[in-house]
PDB file of N, CA, C and O in Angstrom:
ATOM      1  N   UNK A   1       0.819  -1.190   0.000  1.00  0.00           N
ATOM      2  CA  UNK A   1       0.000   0.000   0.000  1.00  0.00           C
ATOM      3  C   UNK A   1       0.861   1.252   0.000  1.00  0.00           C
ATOM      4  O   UNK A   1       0.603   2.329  -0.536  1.00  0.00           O
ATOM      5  N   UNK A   2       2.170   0.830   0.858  1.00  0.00           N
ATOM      6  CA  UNK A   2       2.818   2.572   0.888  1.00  0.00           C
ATOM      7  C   UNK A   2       3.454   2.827  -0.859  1.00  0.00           C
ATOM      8  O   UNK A   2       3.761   3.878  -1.423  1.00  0.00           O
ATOM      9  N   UNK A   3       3.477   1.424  -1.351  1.00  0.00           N
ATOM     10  CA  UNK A   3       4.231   1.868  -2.839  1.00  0.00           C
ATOM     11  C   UNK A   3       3.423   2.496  -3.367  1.00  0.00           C
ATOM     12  O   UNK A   3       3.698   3.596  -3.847  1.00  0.00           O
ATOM     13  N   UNK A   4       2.445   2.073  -3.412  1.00  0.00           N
ATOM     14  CA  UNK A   4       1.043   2.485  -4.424  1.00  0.00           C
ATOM     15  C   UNK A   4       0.693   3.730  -4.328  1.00  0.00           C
ATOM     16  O   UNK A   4       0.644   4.475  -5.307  1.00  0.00           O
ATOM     17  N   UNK A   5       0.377   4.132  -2.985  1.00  0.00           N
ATOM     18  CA  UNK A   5       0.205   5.638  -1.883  1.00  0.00           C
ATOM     19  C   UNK A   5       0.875   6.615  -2.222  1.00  0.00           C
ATOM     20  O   UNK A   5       0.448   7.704  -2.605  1.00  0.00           O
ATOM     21  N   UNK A   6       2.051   6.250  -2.087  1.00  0.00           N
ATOM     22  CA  UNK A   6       3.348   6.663  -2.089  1.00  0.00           C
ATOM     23  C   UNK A   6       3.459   7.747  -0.560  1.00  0.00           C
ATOM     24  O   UNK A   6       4.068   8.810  -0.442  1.00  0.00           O
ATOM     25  N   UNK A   7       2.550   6.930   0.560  1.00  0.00           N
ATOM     26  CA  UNK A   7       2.085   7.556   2.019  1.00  0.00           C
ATOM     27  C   UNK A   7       2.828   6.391   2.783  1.00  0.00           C
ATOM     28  O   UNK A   7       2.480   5.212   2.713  1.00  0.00           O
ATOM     29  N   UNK A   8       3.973   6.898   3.575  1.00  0.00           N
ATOM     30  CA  UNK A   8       4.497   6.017   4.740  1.00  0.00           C
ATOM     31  C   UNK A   8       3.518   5.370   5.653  1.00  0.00           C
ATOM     32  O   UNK A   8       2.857   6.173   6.310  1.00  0.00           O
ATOM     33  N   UNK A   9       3.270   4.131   5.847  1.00  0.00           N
ATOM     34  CA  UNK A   9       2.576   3.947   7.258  1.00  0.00           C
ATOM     35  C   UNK A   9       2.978   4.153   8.221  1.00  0.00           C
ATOM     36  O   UNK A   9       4.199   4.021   8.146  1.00  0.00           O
ATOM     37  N   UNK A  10       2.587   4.510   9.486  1.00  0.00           N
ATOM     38  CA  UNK A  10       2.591   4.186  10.999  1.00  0.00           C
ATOM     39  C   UNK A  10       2.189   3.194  11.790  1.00  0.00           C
ATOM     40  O   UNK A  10       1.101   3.416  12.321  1.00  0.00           O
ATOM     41  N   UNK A  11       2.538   2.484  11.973  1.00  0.00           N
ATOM     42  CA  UNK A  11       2.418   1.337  13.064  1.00  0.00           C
ATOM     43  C   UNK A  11       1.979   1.742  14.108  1.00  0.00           C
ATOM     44  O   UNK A  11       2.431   2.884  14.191  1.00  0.00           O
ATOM     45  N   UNK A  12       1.158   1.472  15.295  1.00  0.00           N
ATOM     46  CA  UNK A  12       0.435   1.296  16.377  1.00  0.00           C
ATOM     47  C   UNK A  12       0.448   0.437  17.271  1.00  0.00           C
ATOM     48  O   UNK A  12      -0.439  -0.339  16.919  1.00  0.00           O
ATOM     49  N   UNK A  13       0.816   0.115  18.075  1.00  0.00           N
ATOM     50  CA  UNK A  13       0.486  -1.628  19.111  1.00  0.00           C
ATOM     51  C   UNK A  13       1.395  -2.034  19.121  1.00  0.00           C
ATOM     52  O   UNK A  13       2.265  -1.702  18.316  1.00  0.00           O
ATOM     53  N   UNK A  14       1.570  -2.965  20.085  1.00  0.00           N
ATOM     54  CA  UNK A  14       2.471  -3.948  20.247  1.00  0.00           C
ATOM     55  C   UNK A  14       2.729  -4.746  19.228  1.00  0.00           C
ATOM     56  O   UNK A  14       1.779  -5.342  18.720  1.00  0.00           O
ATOM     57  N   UNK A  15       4.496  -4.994  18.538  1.00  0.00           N
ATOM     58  CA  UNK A  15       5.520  -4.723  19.191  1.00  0.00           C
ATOM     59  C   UNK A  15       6.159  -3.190  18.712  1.00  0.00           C
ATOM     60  O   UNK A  15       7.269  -2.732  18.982  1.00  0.00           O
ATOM     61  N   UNK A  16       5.357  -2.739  18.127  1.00  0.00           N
ATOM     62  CA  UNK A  16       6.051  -1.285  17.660  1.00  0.00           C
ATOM     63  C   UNK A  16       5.985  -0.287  19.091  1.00  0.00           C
ATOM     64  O   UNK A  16       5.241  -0.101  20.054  1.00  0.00           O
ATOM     65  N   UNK A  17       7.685   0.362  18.363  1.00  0.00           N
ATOM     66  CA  UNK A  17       8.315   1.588  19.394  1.00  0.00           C
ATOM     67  C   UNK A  17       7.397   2.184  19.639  1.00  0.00           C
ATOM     68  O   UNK A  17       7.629   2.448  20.819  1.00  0.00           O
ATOM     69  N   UNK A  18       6.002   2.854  19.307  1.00  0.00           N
ATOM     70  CA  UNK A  18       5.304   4.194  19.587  1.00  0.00           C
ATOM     71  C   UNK A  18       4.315   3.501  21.056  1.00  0.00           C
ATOM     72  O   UNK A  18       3.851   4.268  21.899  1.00  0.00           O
ATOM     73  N   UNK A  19       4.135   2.037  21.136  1.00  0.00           N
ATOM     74  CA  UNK A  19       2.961   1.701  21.827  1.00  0.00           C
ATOM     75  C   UNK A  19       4.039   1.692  23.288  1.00  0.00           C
ATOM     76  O   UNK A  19       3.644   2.510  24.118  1.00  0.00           O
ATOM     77  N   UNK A  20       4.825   1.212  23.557  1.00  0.00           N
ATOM     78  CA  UNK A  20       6.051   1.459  24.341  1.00  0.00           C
ATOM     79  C   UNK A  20       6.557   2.456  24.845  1.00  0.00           C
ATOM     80  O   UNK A  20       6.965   2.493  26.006  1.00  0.00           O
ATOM     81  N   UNK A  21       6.603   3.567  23.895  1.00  0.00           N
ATOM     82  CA  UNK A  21       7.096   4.667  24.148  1.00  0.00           C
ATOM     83  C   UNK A  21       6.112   5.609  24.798  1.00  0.00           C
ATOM     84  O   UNK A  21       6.363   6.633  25.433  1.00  0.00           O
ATOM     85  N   UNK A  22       4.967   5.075  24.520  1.00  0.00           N
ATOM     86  CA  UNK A  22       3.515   6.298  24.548  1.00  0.00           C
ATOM     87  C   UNK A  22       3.695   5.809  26.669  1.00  0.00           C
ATOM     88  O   UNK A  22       3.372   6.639  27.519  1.00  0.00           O
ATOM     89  N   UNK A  23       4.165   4.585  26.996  1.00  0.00           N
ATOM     90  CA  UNK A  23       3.817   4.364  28.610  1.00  0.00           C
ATOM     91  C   UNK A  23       5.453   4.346  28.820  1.00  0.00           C
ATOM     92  O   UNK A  23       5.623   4.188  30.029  1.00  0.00           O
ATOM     93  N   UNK A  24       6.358   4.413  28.348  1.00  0.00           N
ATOM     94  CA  UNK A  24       7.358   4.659  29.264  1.00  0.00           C
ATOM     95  C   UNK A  24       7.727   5.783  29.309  1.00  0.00           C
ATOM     96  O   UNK A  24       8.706   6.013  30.020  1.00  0.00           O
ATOM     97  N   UNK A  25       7.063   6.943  28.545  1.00  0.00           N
ATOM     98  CA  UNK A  25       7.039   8.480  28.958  1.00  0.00           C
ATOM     99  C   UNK A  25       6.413   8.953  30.124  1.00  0.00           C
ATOM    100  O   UNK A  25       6.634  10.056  30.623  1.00  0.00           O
ATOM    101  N   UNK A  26       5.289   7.742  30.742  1.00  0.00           N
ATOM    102  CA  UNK A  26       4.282   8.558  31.792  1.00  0.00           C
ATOM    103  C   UNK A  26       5.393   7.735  32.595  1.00  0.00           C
ATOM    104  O   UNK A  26       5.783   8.658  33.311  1.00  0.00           O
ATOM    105  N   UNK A  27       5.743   7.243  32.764  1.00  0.00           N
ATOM    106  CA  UNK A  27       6.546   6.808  34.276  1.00  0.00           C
ATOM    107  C   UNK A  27       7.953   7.709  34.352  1.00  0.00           C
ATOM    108  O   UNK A  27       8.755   8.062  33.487  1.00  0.00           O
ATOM    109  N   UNK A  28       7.864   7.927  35.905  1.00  0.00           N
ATOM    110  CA  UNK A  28       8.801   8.979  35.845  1.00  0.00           C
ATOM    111  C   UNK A  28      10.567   8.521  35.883  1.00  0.00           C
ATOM    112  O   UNK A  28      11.005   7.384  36.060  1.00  0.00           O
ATOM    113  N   UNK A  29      11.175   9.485  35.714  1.00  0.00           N
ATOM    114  CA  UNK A  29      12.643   9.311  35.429  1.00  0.00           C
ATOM    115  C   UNK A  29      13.411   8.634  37.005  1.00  0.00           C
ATOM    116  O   UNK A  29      14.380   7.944  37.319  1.00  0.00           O
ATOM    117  N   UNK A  30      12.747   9.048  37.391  1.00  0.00           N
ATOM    118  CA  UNK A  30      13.325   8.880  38.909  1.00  0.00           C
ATOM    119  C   UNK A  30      13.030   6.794  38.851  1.00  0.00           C
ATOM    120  O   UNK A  30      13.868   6.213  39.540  1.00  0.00           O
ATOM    121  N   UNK A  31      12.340   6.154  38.373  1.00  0.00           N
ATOM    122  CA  UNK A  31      12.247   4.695  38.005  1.00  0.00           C
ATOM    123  C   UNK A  31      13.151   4.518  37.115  1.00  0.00           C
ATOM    124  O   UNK A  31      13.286   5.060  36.018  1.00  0.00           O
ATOM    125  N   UNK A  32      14.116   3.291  37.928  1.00  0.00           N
ATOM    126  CA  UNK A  32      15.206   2.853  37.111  1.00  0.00           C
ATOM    127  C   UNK A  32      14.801   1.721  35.987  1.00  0.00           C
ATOM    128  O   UNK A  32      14.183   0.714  36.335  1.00  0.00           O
ATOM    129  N   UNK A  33      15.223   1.966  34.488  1.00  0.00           N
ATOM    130  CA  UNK A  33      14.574   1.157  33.823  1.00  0.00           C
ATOM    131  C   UNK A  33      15.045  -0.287  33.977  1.00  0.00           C
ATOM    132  O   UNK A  33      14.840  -1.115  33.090  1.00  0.00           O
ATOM    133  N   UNK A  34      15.759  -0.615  35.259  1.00  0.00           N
ATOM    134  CA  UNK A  34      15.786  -2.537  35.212  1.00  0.00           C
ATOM    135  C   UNK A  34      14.663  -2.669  36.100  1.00  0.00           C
ATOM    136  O   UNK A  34      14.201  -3.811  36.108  1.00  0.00           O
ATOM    137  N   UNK A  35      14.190  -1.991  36.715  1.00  0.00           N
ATOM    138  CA  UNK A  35      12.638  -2.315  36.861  1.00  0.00           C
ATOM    139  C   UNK A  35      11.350  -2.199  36.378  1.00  0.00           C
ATOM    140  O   UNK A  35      10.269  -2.404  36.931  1.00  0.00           O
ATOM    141  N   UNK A  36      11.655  -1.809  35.172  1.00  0.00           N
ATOM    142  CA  UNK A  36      10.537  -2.134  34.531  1.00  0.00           C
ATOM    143  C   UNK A  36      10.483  -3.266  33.334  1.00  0.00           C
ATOM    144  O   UNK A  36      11.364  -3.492  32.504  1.00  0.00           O
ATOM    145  N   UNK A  37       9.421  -3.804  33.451  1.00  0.00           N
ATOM    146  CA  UNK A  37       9.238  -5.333  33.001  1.00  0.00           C
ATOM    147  C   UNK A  37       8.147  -5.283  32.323  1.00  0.00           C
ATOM    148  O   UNK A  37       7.161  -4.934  32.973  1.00  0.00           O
ATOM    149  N   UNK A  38       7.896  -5.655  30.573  1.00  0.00           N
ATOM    150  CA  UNK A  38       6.639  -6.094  29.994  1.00  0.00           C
ATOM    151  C   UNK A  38       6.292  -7.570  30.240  1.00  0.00           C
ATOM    152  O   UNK A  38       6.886  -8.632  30.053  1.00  0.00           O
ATOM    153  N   UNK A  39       5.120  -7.223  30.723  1.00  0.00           N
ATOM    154  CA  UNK A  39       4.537  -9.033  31.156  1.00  0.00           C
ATOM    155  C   UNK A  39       3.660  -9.547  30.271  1.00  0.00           C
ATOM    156  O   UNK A  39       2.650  -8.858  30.126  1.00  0.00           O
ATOM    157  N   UNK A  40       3.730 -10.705  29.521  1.00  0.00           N
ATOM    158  CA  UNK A  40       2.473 -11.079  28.431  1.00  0.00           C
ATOM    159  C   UNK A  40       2.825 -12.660  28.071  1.00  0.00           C
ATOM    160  O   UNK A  40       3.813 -13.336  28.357  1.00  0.00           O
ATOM    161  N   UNK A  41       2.102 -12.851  27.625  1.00  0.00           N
ATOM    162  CA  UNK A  41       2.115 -14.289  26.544  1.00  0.00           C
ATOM    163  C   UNK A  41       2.208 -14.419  25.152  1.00  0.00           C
ATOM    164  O   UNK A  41       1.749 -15.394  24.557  1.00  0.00           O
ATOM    165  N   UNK A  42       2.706 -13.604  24.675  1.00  0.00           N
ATOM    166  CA  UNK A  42       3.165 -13.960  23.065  1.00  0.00           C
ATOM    167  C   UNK A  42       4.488 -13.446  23.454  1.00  0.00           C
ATOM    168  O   UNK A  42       4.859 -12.933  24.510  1.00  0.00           O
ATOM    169  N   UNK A  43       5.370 -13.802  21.917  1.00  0.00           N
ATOM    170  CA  UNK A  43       6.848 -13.904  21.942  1.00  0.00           C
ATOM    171  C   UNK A  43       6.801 -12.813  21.384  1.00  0.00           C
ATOM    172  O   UNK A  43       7.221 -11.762  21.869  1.00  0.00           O
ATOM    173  N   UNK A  44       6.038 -13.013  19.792  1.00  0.00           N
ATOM    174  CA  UNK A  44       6.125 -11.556  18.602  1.00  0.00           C
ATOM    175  C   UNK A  44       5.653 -10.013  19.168  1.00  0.00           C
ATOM    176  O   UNK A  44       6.103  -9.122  18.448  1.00  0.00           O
ATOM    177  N   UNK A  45       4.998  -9.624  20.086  1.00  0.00           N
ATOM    178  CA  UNK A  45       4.276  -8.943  20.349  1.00  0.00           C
ATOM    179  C   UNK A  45       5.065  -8.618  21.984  1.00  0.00           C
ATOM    180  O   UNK A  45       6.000  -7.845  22.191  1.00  0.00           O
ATOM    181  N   UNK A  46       4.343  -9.473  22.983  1.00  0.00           N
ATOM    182  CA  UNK A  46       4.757  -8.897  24.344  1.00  0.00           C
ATOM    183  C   UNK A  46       6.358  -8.618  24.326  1.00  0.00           C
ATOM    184  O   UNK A  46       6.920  -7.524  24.364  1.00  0.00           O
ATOM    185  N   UNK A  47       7.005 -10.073  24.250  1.00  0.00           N
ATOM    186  CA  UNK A  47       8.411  -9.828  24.511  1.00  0.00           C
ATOM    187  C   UNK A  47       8.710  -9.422  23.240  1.00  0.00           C
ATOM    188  O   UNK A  47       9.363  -8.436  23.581  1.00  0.00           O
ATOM    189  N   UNK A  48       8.754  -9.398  22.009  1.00  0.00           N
ATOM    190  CA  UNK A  48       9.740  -9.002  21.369  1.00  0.00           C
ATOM    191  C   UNK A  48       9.696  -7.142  21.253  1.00  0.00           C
ATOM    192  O   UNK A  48      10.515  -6.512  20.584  1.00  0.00           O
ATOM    193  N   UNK A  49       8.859  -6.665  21.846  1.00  0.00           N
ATOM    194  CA  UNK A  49       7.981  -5.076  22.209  1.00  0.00           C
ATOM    195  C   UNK A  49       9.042  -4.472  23.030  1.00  0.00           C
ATOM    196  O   UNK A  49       9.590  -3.382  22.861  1.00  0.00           O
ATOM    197  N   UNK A  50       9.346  -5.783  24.393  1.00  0.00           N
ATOM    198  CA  UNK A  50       9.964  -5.376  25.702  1.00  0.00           C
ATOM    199  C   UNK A  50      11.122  -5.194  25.202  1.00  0.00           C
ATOM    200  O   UNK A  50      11.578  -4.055  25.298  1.00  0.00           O
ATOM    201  N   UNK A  51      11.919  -6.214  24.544  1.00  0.00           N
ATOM    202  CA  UNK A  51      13.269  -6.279  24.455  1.00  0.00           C
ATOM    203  C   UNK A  51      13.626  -4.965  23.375  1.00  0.00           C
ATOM    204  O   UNK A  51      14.539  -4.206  23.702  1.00  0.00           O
ATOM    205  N   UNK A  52      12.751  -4.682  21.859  1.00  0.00           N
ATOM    206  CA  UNK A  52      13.317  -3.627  21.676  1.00  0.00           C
ATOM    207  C   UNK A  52      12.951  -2.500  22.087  1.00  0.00           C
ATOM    208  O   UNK A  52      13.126  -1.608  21.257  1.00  0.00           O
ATOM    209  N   UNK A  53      12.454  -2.149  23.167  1.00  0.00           N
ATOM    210  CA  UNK A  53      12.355  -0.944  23.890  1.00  0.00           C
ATOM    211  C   UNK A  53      13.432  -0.957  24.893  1.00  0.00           C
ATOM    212  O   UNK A  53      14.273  -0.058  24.911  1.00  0.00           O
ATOM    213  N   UNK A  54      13.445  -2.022  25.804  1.00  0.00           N
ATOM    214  CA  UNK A  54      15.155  -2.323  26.137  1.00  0.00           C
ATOM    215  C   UNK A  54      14.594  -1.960  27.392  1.00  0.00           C
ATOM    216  O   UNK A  54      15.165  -1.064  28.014  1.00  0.00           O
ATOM    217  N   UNK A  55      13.118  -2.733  28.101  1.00  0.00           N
ATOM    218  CA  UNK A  55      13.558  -3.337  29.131  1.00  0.00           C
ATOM    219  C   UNK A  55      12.773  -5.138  29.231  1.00  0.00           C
ATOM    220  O   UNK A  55      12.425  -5.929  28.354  1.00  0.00           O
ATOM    221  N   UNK A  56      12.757  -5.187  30.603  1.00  0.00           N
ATOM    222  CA  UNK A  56      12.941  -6.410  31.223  1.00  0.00           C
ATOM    223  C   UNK A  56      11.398  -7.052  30.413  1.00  0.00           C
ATOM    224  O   UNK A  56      10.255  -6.596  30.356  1.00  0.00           O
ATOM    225  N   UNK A  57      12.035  -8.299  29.865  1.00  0.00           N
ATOM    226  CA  UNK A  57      10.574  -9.222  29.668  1.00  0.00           C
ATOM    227  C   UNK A  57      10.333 -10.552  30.364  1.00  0.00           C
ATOM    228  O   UNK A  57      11.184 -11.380  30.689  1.00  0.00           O
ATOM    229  N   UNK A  58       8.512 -10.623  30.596  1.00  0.00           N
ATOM    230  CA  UNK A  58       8.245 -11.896  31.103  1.00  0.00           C
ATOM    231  C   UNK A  58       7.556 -12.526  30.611  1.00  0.00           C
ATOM    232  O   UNK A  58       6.592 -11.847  30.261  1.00  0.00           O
ATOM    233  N   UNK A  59       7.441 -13.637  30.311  1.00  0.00           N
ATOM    234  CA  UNK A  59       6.512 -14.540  29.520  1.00  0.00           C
ATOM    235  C   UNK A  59       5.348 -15.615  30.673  1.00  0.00           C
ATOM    236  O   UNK A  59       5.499 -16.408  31.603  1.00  0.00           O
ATOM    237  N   UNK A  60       4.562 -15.202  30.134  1.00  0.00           N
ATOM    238  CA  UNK A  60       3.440 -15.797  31.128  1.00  0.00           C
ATOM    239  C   UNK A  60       2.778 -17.253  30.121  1.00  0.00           C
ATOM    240  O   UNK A  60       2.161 -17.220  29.056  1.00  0.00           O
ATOM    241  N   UNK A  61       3.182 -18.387  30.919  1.00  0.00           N
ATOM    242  CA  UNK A  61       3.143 -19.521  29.587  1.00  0.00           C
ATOM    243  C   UNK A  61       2.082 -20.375  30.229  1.00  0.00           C
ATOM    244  O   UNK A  61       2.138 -21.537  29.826  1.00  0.00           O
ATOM    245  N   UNK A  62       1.113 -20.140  31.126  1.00  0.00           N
ATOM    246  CA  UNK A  62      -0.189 -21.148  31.288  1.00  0.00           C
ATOM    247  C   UNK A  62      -1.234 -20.383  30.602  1.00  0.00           C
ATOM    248  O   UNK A  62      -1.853 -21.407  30.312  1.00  0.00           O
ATOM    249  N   UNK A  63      -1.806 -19.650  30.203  1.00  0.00           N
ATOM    250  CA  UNK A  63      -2.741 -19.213  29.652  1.00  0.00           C
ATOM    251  C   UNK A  63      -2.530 -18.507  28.248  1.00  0.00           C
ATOM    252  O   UNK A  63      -1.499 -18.775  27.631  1.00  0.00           O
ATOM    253  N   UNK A  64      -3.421 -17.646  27.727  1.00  0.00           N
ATOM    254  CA  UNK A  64      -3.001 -17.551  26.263  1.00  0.00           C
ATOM    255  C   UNK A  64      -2.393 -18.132  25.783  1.00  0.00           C
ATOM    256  O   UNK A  64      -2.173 -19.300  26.102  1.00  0.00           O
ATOM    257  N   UNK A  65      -1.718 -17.348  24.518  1.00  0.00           N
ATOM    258  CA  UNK A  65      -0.899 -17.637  23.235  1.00  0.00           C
ATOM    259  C   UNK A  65      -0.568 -19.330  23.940  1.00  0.00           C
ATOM    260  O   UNK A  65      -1.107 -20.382  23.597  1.00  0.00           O
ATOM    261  N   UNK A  66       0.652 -19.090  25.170  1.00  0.00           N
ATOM    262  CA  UNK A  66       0.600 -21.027  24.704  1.00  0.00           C
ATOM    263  C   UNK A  66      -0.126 -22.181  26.133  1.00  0.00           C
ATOM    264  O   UNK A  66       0.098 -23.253  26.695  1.00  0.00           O
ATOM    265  N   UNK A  67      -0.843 -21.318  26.136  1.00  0.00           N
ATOM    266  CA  UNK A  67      -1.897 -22.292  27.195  1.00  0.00           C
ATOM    267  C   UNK A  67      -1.501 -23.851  26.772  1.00  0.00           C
ATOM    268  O   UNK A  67      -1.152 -23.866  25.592  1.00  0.00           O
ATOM    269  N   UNK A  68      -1.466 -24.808  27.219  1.00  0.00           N
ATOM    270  CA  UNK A  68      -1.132 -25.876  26.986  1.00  0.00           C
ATOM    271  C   UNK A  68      -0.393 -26.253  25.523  1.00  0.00           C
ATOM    272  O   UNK A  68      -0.890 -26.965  24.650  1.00  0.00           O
ATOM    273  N   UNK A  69       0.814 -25.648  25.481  1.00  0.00           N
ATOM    274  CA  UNK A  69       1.448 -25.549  24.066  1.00  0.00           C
ATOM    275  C   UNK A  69       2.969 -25.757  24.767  1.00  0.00           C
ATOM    276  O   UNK A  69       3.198 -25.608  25.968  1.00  0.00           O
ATOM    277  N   UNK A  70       3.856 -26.096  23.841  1.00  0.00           N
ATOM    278  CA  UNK A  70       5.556 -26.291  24.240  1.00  0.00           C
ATOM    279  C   UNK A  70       5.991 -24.905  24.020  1.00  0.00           C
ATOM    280  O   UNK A  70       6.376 -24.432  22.951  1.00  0.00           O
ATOM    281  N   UNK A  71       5.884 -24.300  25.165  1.00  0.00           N
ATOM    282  CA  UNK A  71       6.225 -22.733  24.615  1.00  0.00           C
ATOM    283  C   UNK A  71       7.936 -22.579  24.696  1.00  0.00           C
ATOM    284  O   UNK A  71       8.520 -21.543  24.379  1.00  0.00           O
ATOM    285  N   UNK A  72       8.594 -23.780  25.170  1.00  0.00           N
ATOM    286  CA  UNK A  72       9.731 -23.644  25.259  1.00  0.00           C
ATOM    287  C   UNK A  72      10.714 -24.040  23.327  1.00  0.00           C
ATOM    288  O   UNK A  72      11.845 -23.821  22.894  1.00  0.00           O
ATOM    289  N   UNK A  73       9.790 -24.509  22.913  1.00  0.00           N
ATOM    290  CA  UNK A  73       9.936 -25.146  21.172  1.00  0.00           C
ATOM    291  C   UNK A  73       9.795 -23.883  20.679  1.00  0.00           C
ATOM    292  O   UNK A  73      10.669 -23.549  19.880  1.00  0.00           O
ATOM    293  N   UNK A  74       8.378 -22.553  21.093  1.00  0.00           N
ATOM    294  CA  UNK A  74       8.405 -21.598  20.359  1.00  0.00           C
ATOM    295  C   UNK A  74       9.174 -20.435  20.534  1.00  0.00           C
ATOM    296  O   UNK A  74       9.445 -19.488  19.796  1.00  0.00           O
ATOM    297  N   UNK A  75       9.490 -20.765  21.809  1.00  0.00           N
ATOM    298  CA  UNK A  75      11.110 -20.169  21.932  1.00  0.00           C
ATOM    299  C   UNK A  75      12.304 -20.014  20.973  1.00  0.00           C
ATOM    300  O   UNK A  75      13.036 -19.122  20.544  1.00  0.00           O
ATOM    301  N   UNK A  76      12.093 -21.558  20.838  1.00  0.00           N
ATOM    302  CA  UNK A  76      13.871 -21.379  20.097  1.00  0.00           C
ATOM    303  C   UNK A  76      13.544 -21.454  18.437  1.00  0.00           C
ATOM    304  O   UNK A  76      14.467 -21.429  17.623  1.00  0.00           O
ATOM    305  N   UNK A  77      12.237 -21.541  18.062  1.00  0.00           N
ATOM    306  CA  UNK A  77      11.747 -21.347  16.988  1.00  0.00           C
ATOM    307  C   UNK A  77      11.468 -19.963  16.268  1.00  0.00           C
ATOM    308  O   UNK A  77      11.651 -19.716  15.076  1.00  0.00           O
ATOM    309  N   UNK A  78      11.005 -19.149  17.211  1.00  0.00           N
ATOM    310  CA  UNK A  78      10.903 -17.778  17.622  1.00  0.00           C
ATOM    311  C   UNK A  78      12.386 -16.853  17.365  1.00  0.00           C
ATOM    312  O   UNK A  78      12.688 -15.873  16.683  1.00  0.00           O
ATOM    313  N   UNK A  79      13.095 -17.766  18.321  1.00  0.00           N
ATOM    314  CA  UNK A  79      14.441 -17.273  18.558  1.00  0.00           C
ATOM    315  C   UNK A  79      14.549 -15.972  19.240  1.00  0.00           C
ATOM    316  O   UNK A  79      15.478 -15.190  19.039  1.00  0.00           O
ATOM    317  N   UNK A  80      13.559 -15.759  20.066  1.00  0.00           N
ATOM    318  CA  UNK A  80      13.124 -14.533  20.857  1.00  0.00           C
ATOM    319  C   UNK A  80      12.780 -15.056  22.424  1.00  0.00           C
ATOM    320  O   UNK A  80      11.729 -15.575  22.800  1.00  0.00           O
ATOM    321  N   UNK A  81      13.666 -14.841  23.013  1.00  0.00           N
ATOM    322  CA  UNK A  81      14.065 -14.819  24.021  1.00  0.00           C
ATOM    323  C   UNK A  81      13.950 -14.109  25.600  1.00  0.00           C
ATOM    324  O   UNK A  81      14.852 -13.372  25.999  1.00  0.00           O
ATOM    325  N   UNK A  82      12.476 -14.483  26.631  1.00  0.00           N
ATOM    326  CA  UNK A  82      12.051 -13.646  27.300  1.00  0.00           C
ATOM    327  C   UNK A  82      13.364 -13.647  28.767  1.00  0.00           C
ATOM    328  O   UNK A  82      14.108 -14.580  29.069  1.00  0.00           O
ATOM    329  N   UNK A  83      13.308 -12.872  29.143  1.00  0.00           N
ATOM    330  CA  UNK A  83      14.323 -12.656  30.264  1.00  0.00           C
ATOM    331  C   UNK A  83      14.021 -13.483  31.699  1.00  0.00           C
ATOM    332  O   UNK A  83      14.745 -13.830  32.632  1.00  0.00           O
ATOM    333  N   UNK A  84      12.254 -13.653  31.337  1.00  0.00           N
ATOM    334  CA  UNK A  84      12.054 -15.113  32.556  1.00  0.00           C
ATOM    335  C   UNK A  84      10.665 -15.618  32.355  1.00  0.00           C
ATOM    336  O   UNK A  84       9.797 -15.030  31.709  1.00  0.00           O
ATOM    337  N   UNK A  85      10.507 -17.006  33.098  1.00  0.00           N
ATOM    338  CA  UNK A  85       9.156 -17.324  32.178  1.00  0.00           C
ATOM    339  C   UNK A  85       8.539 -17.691  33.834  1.00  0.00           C
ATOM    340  O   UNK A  85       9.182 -17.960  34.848  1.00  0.00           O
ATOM    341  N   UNK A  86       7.106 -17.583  33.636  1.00  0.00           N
ATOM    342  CA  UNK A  86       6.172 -17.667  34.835  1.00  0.00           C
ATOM    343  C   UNK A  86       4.962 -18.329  34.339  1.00  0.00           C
ATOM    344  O   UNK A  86       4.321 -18.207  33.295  1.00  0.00           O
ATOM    345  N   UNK A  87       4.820 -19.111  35.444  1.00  0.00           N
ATOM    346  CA  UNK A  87       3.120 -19.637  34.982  1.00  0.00           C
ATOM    347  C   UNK A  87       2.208 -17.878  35.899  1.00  0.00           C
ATOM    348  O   UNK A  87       2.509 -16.920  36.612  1.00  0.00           O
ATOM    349  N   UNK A  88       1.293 -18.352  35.341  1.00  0.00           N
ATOM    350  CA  UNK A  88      -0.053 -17.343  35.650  1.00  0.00           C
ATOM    351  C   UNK A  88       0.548 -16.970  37.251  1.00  0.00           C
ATOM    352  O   UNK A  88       0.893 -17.984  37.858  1.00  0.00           O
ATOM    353  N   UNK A  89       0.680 -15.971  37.839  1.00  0.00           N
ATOM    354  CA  UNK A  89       0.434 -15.344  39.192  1.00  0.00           C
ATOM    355  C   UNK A  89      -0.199 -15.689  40.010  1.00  0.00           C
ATOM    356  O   UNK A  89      -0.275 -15.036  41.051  1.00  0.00           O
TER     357      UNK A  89
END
């Protein structure tokens, strides 16, 4: 569409910089960014969001995306890499 257009798109949402950037502007400077952590269940989206915004990711692997799935296969399939993995809270 942008060839055709010849109109750049903008991206929106997770994993794009602007959806990231739009909430790590409201938190204040005085928060050190190794404490802040995106928490989710997809690889493409939650963590791969966290890591290039450049902080901490967690992968939440009993529910959603891999609710009863080898989320450790879509790991290395993925090749995206969360910083720690948790069942549900």
């Amino acid at each position: 569409m942008a060839d055709a257009s010849g109109v750049e798109p903008e991206f929106f949402g997770k994993p794009f910089k602007g959806a990231f950037g739009a909430v790590l502007e409201r938190i204040p400077e005085t928060i050190d960014r190794n404490r802040i952590a995106m928490v989710g269940d997809t690889l493409q989206t939650d963590v791969l969001g966290g890591l290039a915004a450049g902080i901490g990711t967690i992968l939440v692997t009993d529910h959603g995306f891999f609710a009863n799935a080898d989320f450790e296969a879509g790991i290395e399939l993925a090749a995206i890499s969360p910083d720690y993995i948790i069942p549900t809270p």
